[in-house]
C-alpha positions as CSV (number, residue, x, y, z in Angstrom):
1,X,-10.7,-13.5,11.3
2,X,-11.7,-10.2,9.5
3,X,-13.8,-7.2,9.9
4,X,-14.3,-6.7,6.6
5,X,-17.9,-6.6,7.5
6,X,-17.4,-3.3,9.0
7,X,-17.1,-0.5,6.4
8,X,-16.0,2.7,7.2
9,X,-19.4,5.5,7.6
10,X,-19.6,9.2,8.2
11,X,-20.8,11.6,6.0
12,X,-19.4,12.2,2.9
13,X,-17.1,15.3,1.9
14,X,-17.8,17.9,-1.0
15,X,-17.1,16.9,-4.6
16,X,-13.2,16.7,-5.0
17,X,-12.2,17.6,-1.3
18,X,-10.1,14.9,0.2
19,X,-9.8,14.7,4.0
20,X,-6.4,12.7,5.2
21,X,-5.0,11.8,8.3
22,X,-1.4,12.6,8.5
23,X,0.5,10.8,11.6
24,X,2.9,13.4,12.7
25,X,5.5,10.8,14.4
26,X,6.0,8.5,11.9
27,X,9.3,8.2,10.0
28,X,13.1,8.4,10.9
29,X,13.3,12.1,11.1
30,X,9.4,12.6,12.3
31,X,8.1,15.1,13.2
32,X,10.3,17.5,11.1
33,X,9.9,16.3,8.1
34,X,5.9,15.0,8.6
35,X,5.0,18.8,9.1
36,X,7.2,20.0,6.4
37,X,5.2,17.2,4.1
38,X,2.0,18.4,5.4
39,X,2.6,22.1,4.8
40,X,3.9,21.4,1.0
41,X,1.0,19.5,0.6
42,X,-1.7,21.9,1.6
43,X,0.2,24.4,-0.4
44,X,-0.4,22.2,-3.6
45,X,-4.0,21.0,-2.7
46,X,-6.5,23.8,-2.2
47,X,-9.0,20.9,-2.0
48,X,-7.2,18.9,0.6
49,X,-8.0,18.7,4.4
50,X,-5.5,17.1,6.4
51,X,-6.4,15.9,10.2
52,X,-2.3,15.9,11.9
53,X,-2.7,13.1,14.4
54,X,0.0,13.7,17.3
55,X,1.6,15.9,19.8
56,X,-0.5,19.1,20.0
57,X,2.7,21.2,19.8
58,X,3.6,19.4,16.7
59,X,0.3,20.3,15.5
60,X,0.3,23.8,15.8
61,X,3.9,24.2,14.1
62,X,1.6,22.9,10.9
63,X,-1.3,25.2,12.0
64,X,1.5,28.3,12.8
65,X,2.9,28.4,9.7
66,X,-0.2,28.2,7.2
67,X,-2.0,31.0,6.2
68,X,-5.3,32.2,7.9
69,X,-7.8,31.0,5.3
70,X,-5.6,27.7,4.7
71,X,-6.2,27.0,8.4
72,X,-9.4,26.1,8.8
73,X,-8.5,22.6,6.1
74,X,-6.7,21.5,9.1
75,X,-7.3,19.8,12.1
76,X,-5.8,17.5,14.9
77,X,-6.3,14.4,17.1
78,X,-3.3,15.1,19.9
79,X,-2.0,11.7,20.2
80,X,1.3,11.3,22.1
81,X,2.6,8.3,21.5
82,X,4.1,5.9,18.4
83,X,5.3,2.8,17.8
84,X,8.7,2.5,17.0
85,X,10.8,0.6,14.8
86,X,11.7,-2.0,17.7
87,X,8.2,-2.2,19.1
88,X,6.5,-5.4,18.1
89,X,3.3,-4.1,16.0
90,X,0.7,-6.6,17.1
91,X,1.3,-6.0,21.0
92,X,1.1,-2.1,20.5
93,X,-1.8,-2.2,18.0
94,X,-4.2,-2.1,20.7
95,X,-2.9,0.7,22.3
96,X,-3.7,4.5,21.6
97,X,-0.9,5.1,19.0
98,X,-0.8,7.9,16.1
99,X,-0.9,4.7,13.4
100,X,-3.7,3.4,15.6
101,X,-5.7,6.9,16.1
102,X,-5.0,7.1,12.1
103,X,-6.7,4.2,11.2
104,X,-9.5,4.8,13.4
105,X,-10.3,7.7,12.1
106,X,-10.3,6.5,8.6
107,X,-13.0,3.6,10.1
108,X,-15.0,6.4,11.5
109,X,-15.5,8.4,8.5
110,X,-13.8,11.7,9.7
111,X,-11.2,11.2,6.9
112,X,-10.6,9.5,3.4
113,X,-7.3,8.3,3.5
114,X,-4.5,7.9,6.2
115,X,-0.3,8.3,5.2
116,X,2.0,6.9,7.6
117,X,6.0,6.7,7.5
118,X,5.8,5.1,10.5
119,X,7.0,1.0,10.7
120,X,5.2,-0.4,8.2
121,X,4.2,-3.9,10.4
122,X,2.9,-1.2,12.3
123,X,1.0,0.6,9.9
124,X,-0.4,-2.8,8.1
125,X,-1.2,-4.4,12.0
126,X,-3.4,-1.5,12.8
127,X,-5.2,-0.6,9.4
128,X,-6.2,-4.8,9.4
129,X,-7.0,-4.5,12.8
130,X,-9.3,-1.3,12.9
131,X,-10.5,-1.5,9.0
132,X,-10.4,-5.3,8.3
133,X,-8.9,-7.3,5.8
134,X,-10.8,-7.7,2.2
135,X,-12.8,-11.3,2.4
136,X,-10.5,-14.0,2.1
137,X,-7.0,-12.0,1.9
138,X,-4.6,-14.0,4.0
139,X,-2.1,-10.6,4.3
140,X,-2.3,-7.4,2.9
141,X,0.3,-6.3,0.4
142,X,2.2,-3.1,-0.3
143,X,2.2,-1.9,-3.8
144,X,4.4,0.7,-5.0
145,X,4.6,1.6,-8.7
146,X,8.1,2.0,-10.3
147,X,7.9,4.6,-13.7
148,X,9.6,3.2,-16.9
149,X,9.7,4.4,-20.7
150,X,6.5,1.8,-21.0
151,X,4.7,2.9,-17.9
152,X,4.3,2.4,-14.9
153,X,4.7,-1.2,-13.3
154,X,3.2,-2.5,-10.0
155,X,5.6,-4.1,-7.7
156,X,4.3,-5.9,-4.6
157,X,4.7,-7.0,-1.7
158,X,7.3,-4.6,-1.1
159,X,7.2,-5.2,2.6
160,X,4.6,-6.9,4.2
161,X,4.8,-10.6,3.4
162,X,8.6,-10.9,4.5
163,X,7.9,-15.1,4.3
164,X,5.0,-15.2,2.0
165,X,3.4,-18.1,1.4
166,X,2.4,-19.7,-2.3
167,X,-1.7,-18.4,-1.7
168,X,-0.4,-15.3,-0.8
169,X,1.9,-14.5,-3.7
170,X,-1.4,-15.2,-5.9
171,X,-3.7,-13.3,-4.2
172,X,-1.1,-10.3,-3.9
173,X,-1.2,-11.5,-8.3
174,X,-5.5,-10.7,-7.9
175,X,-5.0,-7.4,-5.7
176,X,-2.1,-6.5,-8.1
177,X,-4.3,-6.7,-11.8
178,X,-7.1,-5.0,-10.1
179,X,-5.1,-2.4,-8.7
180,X,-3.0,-2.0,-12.0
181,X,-6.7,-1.3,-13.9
182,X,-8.6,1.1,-11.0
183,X,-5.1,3.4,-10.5
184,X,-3.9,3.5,-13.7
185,X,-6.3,2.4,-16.3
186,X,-3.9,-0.4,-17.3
187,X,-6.7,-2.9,-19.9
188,X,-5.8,-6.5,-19.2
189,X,-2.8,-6.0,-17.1
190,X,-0.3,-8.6,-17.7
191,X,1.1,-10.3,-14.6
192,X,4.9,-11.7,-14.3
193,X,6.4,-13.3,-11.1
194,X,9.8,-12.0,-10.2
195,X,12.4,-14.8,-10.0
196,X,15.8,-15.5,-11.2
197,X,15.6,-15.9,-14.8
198,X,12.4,-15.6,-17.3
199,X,12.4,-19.3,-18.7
200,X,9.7,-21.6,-17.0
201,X,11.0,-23.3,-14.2
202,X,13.7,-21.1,-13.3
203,X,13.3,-20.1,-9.0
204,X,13.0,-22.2,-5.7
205,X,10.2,-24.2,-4.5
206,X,8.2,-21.1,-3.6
207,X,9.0,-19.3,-7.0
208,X,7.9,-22.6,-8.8
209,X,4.7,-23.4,-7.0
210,X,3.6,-20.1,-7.9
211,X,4.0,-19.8,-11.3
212,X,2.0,-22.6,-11.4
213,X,-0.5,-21.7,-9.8
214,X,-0.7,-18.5,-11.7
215,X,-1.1,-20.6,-14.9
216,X,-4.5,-21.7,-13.7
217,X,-5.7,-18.4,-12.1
218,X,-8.5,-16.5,-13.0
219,X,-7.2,-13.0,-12.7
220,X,-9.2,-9.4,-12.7
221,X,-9.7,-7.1,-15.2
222,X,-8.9,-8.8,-18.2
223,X,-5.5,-9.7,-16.6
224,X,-3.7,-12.8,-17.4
225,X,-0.1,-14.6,-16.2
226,X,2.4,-14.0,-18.6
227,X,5.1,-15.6,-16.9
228,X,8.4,-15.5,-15.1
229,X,10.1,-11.8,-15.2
230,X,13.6,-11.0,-13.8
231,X,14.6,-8.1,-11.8
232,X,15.6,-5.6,-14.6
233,X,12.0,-5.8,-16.2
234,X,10.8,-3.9,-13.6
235,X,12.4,-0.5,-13.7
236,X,12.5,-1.0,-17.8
237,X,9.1,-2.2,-18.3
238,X,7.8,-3.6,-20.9
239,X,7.0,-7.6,-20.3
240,X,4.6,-7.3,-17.4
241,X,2.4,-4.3,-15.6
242,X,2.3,-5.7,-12.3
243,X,5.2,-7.8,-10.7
244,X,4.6,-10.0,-7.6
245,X,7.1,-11.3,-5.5
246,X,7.2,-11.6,-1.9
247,X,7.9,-8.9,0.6
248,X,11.5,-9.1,1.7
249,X,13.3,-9.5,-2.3
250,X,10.5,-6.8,-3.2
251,X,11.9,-4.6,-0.6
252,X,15.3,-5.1,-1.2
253,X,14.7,-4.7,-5.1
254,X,12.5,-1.0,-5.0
255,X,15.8,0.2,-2.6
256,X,18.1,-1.4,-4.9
257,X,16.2,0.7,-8.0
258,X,15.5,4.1,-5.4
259,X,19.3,3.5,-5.1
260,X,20.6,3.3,-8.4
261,X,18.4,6.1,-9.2
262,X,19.6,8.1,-6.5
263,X,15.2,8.7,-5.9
264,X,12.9,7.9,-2.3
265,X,10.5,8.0,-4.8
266,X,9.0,4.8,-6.8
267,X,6.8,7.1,-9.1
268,X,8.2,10.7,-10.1
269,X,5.1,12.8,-8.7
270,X,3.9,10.2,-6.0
271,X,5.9,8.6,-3.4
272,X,4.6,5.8,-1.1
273,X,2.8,2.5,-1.7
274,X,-0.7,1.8,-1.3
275,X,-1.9,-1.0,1.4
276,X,-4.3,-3.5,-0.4
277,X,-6.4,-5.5,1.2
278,X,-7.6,-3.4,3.9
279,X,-11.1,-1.6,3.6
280,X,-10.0,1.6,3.5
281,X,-7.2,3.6,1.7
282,X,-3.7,3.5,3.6
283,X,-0.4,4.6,2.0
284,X,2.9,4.1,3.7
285,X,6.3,6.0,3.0
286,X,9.7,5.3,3.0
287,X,11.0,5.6,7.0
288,X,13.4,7.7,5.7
289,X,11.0,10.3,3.7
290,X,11.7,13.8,3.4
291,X,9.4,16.3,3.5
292,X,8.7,16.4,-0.8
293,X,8.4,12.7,0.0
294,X,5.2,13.0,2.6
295,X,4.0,15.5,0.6
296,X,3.8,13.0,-2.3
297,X,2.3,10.3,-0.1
298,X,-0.2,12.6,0.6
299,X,-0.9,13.5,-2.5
300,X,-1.2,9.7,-3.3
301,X,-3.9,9.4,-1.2
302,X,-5.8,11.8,-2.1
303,X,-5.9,10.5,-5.6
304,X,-6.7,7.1,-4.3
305,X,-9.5,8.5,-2.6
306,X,-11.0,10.8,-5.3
307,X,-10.6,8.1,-8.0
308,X,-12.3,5.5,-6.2
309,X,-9.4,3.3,-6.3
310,X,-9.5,1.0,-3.3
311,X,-13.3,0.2,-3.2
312,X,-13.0,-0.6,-7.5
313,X,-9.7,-3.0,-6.5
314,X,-12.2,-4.6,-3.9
315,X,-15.6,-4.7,-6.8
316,X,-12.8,-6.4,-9.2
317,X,-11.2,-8.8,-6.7
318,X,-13.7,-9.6,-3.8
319,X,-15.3,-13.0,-5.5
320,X,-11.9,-14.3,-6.6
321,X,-10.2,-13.7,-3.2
322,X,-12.7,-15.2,-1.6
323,X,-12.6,-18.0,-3.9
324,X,-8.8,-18.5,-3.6
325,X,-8.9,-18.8,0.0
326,X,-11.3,-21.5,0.2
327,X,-9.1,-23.0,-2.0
328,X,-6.3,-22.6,0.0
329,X,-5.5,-26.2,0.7
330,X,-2.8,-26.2,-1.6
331,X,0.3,-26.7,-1.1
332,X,3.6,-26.6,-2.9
333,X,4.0,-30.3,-3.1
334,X,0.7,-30.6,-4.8
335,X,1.4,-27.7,-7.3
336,X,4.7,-29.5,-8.7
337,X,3.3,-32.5,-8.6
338,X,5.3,-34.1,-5.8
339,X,5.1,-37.4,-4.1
340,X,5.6,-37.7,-0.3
């Protein structure tokens, strides 16, 4: 079931300002590096409010250390508790956490954007849960963007859909072109599914069903399949502008790049990816983000925000998600023409 229905309210902020919610305790080295993040990015944002949801003491290391006039851009929402890594998301998304109190105050208008570094499952279970999922979207998706000599390419899921199913994969495909075309201007963004070689048929089941079922897809923006893509495309560019694949070989793919690059970052000024899906704009960071790298997420999100990005992705995808998913009886067996 979705909330979709219920869209954020509250009134909105000057021309350019961006308000984010920042949770303090999120991250392997939180809250060190979460109030470093926030202070570099009110330092490079004179536009930028931030609202530092957790510990008050945290809080006021943020508020301590900024200059008078700088101080009045930031507020707080003492929250004392997070989930952590080995807490299971759905039984503590109920519960007043620092992801939760985030998310809610996102829904309730008193900020633009949230940034997390918290666990993602975390992060994605309570921005569903408090903002809804778009009509029809099965699971949200996580899309970072990887800079190459061509441009930018979307990767996603890079997280979230750890056993994704073939309707996911393609509606991750719809979430992907819009996105591709609201954050980065991309005109007919070409779509490739990540598998183990580029001629047609190559992958398993899953990987095969797909591409399929991409063939047939109407897609956003102008977009259009263009086929299988292997795992070197992405951080060279060139065939594809978005590349879908589900979340556990995503993951291990943007650490195997951030590793051979010796980078946190998948972009060179932004670090994080964006949650699509949701109504409302969420970015996640790396667990193991420094303090440049929250700053980057926040920045992120504030460009999200003051760019419109997540409301045009939902205007460009709404009808064909929903469509998809009341398609959804299909199954792999029926995409490659099985017999029982």
């Amino acid at each position: 079931m979705t909330r979709s229905d219920r869209s954020p309210h509250g009134g909105q902020p000057p021309s350019g300002t961006a308000r984010i919610a920042v949770d303090l305790l999120g991250g392997d080295s939180a809250p060190a590096v979460v109030v470093d993040g926030a202070l570099r990015a009110c330092s490079a944002d004179p536009d930028l409010h931030l609202l530092l949801v957790g510990p008050r003491e945290t809080a006021d290391e943020v508020l301590g250390a900024l200059a008078v006039h700088d101080r009045e851009r930031v507020s707080v929402s003492v929250v004392d508790r997070a989930v952590g890594m080995g807490d299971s998301p759905l039984r503590h998304v109920r519960r007043e956490s620092t992801v939760r109190a985030a998310a809610e105050a996102v829904y309730g208008g008193r900020v633009d954007a949230m940034v997390s570094a918290g666990a993602s499952g975390a992060v994605v279970a309570a921005s569903a849960h408090v903002l809804g999922r778009l009509p029809g979207v099965r699971r949200p998706g996580l899309a970072a963007h990887v800079p190459t000599p061509h441009g930018p390419v979307v990767l996603l899921d890079v997280g979230v859909t750890i056993d994704g199913t073939m309707l996911e994969l393609v509606q991750h495909a719809v979430l992907g072109a819009a996105y591709a075309a609201a954050a980065f201007g991309v005109a007919e963004p070409r779509i490739g599914l990540l598998s183990i070689g580029s001629e047609p048929g190559k992958g398993d089941r899953l990987r095969r069903a797909v591409a399929v079922a991409l063939s047939d897809t109407v897609l956003p923006a102008g977009g259009r399949y263009i086929g299988l893509v292997e795992g070197h495309d992405v951080p060279q560019g060139g065939p594809a502008d978005v590349v879908v694949t589900d979340g556990f070989t995503g993951n291990i793919l943007l650490k195997g790049i951030e590793g051979a690059t010796g980078s946190h970052r998948p972009g060179p000024a932004e670090q994080g990816a964006a949650l699509l899906g949701v109504a409302g704009t969420v970015v996640v960071c790396h667990g193991s983000a420094d303090g440049s790298d929250i700053a980057s997420g926040i920045a992120l999100a504030a460009r999200l925000h003051r760019a419109g990005v997540i409301p045009a992705v939902a205007g460009l995808a709404d009808d064909l998600l929903t469509e998809l998913s009341s398609a959804g009886g299909l199954t792999i067996r029926d995409a490659l023409g099985e017999r029982s």
